[in-house]
PyMOL Python script that loads the backbone (N, CA, C, O; Angstrom):
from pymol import cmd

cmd.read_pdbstr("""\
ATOM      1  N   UNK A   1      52.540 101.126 133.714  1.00  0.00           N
ATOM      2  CA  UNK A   1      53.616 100.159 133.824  1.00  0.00           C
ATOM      3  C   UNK A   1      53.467  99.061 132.785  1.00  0.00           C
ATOM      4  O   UNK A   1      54.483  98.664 132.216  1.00  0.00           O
ATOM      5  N   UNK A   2      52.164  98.486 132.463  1.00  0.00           N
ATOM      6  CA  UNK A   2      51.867  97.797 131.637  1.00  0.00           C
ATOM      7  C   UNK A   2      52.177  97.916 130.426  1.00  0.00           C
ATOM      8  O   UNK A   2      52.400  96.891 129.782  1.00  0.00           O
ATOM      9  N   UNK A   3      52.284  99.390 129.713  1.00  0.00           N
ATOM     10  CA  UNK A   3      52.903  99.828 128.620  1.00  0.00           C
ATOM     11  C   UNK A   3      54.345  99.323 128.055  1.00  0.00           C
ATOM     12  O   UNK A   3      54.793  98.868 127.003  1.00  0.00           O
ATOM     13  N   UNK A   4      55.024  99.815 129.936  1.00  0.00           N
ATOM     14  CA  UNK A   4      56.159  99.939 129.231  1.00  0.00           C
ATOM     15  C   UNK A   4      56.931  98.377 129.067  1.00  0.00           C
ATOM     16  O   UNK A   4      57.944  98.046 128.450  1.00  0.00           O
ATOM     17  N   UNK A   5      56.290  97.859 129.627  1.00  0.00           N
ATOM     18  CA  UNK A   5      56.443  96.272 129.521  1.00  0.00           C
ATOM     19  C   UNK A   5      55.904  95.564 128.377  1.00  0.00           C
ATOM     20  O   UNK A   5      56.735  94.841 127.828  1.00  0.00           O
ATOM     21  N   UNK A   6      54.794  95.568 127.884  1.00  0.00           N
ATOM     22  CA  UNK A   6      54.838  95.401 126.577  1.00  0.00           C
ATOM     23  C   UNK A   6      55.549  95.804 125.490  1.00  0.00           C
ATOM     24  O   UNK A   6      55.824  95.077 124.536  1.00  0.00           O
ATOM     25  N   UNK A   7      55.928  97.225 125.640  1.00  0.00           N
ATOM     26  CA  UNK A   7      56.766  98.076 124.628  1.00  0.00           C
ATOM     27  C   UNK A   7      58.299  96.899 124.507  1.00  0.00           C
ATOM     28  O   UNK A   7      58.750  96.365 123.493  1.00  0.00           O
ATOM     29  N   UNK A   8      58.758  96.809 125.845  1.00  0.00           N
ATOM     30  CA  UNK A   8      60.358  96.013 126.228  1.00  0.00           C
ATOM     31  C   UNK A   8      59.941  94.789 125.605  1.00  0.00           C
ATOM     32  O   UNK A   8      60.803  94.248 124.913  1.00  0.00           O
ATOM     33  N   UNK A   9      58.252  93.936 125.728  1.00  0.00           N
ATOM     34  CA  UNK A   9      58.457  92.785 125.292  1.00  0.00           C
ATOM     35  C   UNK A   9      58.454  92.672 123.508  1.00  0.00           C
ATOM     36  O   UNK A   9      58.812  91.661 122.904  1.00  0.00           O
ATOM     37  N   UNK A  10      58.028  93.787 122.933  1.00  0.00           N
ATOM     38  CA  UNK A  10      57.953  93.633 121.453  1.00  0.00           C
ATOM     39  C   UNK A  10      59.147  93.918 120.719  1.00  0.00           C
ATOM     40  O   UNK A  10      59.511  93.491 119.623  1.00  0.00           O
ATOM     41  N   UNK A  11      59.837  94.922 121.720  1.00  0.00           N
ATOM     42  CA  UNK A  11      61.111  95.136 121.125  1.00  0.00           C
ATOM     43  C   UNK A  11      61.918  93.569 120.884  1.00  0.00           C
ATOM     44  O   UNK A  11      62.142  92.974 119.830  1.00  0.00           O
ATOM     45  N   UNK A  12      62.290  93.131 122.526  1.00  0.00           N
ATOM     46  CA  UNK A  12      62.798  92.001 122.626  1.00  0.00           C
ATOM     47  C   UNK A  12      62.551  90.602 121.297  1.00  0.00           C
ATOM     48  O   UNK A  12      63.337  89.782 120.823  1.00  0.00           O
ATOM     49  N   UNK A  13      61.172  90.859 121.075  1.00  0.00           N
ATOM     50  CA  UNK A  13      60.667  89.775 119.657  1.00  0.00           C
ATOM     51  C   UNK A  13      61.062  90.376 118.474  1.00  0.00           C
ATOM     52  O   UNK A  13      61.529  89.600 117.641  1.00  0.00           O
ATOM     53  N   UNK A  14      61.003  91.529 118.177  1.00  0.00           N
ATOM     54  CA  UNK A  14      61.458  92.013 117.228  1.00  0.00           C
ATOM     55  C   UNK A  14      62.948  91.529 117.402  1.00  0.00           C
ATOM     56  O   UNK A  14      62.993  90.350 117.051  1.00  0.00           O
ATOM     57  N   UNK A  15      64.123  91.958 117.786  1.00  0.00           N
ATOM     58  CA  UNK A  15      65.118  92.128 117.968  1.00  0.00           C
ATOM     59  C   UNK A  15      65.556  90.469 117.280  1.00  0.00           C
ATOM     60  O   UNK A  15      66.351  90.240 116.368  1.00  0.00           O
ATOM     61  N   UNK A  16      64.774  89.532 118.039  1.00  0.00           N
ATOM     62  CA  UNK A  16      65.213  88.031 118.142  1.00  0.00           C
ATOM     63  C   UNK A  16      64.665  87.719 116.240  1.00  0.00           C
ATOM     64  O   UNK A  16      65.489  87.517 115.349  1.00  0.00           O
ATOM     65  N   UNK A  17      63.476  87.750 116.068  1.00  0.00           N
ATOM     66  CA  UNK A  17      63.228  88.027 114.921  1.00  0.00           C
ATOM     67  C   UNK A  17      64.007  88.120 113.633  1.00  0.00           C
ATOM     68  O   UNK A  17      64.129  87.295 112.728  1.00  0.00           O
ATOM     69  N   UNK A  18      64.556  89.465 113.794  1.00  0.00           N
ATOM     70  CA  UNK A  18      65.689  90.049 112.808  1.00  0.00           C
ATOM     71  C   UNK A  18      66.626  89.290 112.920  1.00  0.00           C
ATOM     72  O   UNK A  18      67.179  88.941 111.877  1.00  0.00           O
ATOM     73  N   UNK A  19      67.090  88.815 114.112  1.00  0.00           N
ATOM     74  CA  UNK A  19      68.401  87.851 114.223  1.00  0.00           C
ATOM     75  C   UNK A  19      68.249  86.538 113.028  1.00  0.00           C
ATOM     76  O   UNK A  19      68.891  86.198 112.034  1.00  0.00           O
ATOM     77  N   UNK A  20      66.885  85.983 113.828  1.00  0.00           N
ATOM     78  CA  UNK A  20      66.928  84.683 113.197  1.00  0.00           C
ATOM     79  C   UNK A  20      66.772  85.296 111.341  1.00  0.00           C
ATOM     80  O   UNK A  20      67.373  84.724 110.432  1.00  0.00           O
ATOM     81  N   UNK A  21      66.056  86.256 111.162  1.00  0.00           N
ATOM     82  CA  UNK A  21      66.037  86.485 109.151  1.00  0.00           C
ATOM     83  C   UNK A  21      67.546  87.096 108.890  1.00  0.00           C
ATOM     84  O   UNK A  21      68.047  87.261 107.778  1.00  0.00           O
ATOM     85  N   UNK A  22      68.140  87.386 110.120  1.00  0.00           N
ATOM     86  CA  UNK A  22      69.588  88.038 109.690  1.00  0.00           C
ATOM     87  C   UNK A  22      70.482  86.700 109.113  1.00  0.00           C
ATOM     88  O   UNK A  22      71.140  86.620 108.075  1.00  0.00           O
ATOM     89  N   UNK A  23      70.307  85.914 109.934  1.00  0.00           N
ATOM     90  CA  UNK A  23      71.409  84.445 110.069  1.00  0.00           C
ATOM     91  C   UNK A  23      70.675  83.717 108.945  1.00  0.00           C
ATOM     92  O   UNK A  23      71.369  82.840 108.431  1.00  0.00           O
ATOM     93  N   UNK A  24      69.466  83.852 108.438  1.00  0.00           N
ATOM     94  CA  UNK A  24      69.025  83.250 106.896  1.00  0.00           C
ATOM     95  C   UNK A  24      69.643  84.156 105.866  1.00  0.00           C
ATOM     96  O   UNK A  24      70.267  83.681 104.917  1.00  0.00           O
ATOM     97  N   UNK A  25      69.506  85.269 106.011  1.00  0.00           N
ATOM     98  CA  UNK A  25      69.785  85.893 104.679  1.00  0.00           C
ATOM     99  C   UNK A  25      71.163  85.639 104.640  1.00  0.00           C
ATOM    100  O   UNK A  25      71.716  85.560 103.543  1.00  0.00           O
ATOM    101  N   UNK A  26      72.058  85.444 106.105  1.00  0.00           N
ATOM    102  CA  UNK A  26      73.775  85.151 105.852  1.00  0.00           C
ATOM    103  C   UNK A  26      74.052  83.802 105.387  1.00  0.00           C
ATOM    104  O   UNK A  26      75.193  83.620 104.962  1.00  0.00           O
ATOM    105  N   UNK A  27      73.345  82.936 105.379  1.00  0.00           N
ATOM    106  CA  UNK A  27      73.319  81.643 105.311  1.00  0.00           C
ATOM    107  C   UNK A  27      73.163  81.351 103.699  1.00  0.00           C
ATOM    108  O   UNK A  27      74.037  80.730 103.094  1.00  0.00           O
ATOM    109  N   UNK A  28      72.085  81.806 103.113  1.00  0.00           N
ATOM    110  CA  UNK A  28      71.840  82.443 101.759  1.00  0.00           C
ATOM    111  C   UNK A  28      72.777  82.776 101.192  1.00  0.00           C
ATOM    112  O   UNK A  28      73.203  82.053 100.291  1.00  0.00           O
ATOM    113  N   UNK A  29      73.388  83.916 101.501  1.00  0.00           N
ATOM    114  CA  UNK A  29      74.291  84.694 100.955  1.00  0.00           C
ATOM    115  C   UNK A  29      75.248  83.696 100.845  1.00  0.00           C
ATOM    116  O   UNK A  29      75.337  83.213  99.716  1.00  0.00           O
ATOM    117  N   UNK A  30      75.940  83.278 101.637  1.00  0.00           N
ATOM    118  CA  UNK A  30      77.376  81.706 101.479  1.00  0.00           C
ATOM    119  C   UNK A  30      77.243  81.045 101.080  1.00  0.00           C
ATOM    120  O   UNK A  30      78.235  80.320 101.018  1.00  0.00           O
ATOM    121  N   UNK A  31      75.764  80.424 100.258  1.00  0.00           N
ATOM    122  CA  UNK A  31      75.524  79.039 100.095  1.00  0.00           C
ATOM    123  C   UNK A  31      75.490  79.950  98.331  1.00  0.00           C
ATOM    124  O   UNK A  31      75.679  79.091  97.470  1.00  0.00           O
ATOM    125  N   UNK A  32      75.322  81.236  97.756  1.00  0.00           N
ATOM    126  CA  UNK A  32      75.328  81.974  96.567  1.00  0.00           C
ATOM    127  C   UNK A  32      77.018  81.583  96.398  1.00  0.00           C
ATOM    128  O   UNK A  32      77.671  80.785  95.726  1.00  0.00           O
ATOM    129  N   UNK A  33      77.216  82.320  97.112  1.00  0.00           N
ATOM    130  CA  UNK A  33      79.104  82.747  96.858  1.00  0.00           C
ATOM    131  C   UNK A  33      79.569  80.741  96.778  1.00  0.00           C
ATOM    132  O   UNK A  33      80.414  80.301  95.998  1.00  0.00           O
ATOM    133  N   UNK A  34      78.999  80.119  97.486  1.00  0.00           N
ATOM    134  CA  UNK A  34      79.797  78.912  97.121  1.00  0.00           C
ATOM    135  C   UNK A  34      78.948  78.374  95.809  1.00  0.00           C
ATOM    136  O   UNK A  34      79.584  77.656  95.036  1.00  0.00           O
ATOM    137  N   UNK A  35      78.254  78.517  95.648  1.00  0.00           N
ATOM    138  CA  UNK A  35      77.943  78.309  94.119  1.00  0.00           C
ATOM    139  C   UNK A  35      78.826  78.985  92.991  1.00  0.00           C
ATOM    140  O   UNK A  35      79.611  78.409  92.237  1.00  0.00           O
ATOM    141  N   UNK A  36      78.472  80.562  93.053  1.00  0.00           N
ATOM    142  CA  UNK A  36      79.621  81.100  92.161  1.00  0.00           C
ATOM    143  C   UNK A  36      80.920  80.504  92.073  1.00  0.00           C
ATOM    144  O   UNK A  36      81.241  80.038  90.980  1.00  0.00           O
ATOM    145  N   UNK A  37      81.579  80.448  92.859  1.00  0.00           N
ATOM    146  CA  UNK A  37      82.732  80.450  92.903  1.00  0.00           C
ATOM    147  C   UNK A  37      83.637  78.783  92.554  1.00  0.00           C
ATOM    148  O   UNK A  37      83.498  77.631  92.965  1.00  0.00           O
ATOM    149  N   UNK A  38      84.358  79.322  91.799  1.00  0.00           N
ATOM    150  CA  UNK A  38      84.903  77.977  90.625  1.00  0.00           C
ATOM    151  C   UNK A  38      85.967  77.039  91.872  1.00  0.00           C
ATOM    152  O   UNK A  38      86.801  76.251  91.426  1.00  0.00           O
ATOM    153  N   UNK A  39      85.872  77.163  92.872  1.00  0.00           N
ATOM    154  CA  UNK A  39      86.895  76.678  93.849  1.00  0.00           C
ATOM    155  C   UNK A  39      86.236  76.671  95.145  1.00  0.00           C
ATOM    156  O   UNK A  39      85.227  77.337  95.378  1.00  0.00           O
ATOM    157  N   UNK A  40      86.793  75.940  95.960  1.00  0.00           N
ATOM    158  CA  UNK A  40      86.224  75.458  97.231  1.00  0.00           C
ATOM    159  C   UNK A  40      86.646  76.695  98.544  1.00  0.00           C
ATOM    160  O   UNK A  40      87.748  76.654  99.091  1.00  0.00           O
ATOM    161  N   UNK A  41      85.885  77.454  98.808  1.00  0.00           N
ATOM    162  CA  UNK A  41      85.969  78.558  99.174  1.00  0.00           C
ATOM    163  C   UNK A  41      86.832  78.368 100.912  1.00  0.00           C
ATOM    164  O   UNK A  41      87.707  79.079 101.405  1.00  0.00           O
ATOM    165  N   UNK A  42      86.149  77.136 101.477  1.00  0.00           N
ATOM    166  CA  UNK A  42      86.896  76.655 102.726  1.00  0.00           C
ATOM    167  C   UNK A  42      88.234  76.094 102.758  1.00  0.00           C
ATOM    168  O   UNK A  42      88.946  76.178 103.759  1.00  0.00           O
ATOM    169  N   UNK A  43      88.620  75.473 101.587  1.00  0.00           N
ATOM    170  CA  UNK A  43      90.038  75.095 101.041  1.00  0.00           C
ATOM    171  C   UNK A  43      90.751  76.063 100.859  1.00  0.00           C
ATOM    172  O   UNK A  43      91.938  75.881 101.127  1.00  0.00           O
ATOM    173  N   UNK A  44      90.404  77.249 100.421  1.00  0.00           N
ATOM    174  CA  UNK A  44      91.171  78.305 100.258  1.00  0.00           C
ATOM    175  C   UNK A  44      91.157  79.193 101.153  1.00  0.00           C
ATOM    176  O   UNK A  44      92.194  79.856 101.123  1.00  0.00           O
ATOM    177  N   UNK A  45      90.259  79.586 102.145  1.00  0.00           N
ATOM    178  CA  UNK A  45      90.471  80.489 103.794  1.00  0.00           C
ATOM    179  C   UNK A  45      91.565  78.995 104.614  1.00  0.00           C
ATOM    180  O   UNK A  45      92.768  79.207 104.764  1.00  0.00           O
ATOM    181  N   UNK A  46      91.136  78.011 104.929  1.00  0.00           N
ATOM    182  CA  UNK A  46      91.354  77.393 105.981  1.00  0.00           C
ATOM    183  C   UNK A  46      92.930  76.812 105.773  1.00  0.00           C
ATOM    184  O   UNK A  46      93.870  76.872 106.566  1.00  0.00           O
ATOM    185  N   UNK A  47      92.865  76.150 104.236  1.00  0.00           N
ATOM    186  CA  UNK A  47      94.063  75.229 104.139  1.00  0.00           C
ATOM    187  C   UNK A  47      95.390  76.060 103.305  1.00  0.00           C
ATOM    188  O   UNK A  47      96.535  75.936 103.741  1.00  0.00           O
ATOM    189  N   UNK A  48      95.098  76.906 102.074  1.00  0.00           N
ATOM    190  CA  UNK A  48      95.367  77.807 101.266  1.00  0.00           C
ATOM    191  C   UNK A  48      96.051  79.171 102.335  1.00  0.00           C
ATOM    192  O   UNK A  48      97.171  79.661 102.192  1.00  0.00           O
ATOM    193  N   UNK A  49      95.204  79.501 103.205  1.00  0.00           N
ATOM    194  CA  UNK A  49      95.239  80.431 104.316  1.00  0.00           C
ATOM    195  C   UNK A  49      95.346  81.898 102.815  1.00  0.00           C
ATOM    196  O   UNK A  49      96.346  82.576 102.584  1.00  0.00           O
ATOM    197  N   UNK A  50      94.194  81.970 102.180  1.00  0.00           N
ATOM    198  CA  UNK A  50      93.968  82.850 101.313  1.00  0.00           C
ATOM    199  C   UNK A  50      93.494  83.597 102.206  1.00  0.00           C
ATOM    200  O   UNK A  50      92.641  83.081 102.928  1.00  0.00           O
ATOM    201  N   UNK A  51      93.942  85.303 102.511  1.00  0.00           N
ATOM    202  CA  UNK A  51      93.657  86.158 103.580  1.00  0.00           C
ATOM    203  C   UNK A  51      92.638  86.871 102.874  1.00  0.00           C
ATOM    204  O   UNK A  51      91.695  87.250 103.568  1.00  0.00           O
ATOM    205  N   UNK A  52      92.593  87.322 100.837  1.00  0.00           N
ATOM    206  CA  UNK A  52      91.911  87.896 100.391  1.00  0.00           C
ATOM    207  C   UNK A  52      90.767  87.201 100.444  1.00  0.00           C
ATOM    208  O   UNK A  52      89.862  88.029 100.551  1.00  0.00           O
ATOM    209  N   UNK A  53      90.382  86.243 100.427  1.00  0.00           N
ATOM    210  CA  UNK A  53      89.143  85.627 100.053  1.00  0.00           C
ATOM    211  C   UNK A  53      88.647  85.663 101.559  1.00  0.00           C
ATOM    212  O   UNK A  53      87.471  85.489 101.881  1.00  0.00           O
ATOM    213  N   UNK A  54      89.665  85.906 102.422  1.00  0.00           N
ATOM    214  CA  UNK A  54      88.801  85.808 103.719  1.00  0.00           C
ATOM    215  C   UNK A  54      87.928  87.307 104.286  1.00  0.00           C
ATOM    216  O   UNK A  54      86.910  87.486 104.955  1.00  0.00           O
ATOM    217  N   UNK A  55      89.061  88.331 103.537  1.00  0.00           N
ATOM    218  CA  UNK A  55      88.858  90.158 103.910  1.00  0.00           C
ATOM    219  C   UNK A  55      87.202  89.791 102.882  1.00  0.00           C
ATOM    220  O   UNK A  55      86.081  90.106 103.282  1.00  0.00           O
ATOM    221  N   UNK A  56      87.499  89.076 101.549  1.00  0.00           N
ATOM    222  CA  UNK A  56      85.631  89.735 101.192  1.00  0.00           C
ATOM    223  C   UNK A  56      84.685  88.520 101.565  1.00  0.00           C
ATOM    224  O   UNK A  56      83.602  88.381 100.997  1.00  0.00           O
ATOM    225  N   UNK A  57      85.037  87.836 102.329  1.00  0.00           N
ATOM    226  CA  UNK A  57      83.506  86.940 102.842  1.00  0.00           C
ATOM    227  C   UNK A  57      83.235  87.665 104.251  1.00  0.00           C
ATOM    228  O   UNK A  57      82.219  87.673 104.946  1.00  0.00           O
ATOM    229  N   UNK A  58      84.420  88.236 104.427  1.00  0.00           N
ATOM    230  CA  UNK A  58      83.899  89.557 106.060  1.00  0.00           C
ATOM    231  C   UNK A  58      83.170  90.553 105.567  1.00  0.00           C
ATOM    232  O   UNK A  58      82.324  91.234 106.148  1.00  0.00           O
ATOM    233  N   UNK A  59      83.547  90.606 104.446  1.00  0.00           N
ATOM    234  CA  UNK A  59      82.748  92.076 103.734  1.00  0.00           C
ATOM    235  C   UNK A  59      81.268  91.621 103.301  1.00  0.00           C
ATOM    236  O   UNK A  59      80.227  92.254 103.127  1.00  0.00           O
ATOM    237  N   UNK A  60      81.527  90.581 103.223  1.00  0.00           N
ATOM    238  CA  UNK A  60      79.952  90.194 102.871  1.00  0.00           C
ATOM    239  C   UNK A  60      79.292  89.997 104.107  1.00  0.00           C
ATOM    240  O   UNK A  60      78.246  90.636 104.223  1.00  0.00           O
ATOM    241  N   UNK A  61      79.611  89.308 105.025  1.00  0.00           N
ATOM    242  CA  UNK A  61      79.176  89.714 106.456  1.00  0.00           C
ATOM    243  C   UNK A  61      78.592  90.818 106.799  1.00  0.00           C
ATOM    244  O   UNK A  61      77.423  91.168 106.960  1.00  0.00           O
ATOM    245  N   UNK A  62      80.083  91.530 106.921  1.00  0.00           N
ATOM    246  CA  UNK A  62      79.680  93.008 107.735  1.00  0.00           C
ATOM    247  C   UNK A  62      78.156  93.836 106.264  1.00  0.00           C
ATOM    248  O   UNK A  62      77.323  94.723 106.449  1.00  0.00           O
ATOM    249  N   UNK A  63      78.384  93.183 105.278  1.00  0.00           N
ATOM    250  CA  UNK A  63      77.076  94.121 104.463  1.00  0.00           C
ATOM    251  C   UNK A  63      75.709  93.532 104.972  1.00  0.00           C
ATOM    252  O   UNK A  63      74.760  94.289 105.176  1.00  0.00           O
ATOM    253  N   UNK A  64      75.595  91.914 105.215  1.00  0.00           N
ATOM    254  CA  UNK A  64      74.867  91.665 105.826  1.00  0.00           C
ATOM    255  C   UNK A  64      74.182  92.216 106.504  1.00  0.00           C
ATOM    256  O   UNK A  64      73.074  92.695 106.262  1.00  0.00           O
ATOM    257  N   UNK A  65      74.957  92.207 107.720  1.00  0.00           N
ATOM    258  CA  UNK A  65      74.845  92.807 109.122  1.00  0.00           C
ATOM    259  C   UNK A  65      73.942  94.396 109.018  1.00  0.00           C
ATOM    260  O   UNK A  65      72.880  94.836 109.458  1.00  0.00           O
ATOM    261  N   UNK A  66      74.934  94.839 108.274  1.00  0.00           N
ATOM    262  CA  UNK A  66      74.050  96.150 107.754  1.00  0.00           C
ATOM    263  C   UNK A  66      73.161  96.414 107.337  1.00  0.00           C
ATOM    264  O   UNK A  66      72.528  97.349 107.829  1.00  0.00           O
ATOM    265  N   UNK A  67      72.671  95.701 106.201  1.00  0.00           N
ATOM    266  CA  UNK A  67      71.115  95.518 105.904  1.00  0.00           C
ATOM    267  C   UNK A  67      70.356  95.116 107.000  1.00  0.00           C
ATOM    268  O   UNK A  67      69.492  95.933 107.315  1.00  0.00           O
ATOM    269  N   UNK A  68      70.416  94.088 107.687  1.00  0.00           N
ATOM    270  CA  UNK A  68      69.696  94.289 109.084  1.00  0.00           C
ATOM    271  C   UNK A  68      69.515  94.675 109.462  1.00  0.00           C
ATOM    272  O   UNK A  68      68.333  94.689 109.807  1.00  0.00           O
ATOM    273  N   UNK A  69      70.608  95.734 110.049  1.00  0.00           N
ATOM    274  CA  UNK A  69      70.696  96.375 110.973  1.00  0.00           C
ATOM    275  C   UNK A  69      69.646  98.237 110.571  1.00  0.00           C
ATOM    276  O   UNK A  69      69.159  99.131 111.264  1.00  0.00           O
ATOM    277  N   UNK A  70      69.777  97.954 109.136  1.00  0.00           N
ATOM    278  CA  UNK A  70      69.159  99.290 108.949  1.00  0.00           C
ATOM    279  C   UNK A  70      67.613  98.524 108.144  1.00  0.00           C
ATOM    280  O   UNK A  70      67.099  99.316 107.354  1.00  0.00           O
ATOM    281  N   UNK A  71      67.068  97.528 108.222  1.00  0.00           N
ATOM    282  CA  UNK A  71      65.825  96.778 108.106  1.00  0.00           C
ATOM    283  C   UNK A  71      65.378  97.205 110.291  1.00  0.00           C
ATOM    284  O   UNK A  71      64.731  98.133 110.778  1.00  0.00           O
ATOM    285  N   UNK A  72      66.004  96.184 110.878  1.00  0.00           N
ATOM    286  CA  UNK A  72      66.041  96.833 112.375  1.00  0.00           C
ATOM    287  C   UNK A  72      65.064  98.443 112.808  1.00  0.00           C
ATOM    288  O   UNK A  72      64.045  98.589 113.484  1.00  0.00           O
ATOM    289  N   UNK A  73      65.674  99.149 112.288  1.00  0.00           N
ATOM    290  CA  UNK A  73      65.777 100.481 112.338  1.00  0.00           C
ATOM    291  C   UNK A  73      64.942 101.276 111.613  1.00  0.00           C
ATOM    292  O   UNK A  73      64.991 102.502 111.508  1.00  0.00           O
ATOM    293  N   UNK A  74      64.108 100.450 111.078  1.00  0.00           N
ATOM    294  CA  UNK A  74      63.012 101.005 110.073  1.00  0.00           C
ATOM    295  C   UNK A  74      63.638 101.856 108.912  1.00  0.00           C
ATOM    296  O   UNK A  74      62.912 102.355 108.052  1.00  0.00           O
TER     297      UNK A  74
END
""", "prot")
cmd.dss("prot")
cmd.show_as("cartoon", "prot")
cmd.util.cbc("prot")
cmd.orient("prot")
């Protein structure tokens, strides 16, 4: 029983782990793209209501996510 309770508790740290290096590397990643980018990237999703600039900062997300998710997964 002891096993399998350790096994649940390493997963659980792992899991939390990846989260918190997931939400750095996304954090990273936005603070790049607002450097690149010759214009105020929130002026143009929020006020602009630019839908393209909003479809590739999801895309940069969802790639995120993915690298995690397959870092995660060995």
């Amino acid at each position: 029983m002891s096993g399998s309770i350790d096994s649940f508790v390493n997963a659980i740290v792992a899991s939390v782990v990846f989260s918190i290096i997931g939400m750095v590397f996304f954090g990273i990643a936005f603070l790049i793209i607002n450097k690149v980018a010759p214009f105020s990237i929130r002026k143009e999703i929020e006020e602009d209501q630019n839908t393209a600039l909003g479809i590739v900062i999801g895309s940069v997300i969802i790639g995120v996510a993915m690298i995690v998710s397959a870092a995660m997964h060995g």
